[in-house]
C-alpha positions, 0 to 999 in steps of 0.5 A: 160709294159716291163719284164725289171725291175731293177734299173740303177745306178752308179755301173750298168755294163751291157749293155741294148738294150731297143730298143729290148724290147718287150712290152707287154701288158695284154687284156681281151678276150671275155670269160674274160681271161687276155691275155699277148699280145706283140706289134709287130709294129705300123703303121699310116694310115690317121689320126690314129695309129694302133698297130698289137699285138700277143699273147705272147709265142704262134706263132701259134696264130692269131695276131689283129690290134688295133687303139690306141688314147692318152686319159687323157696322156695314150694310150688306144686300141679300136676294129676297128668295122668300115667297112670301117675303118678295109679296110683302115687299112687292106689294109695298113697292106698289104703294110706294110707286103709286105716291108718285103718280 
């Protein structure tokens, strides 16, 4: 998940900003290709969380919203493919993006 990997130990002298980290995560898209995606933000909206992903190293992209559920302890990504779900979400986003600005 993070590009951080080394050991921490006694003689480890540098600083870490693990908070800063991006999280990235690999998806398959509809022609099969694995696509590194960053964790950009996560929102809650009524009963469920929702991760806002864009494709890593191309800020030219559209991002995509994602529901995240805890299955067997591991989370897992699921398509919004509810109508009126996505407009709740959708609306929620708005509001978050407004913060922002």
């Amino acid at each position: 998940m993070s590009d951080h990997k080394h050991e921490h130990g006694e003689a480890c002298n540098h600083d870490h900003d693990h908070e800063h980290e991006e999280m990235v995560l690999t998806l398959t898209d509809e022609n099969g290709k694995d696509v590194e995606m960053v964790l950009v933000e996560t929102f809650d909206v009524e009963d469920h969380i929702y991760a806002l992903l864009l494709e890593r190293g191309n800020p030219e992209a559209d991002g995509i919203i994602l529901r995240m559920e805890e299955e067997n302890e591991e989370m897992v990504l699921y398509n919004i493919e509810d109508e009126d779900e996505w407009k709740r979400v959708e609306a929620a986003y708005s509001e978050l993006v407004a913060q922002y600005e």
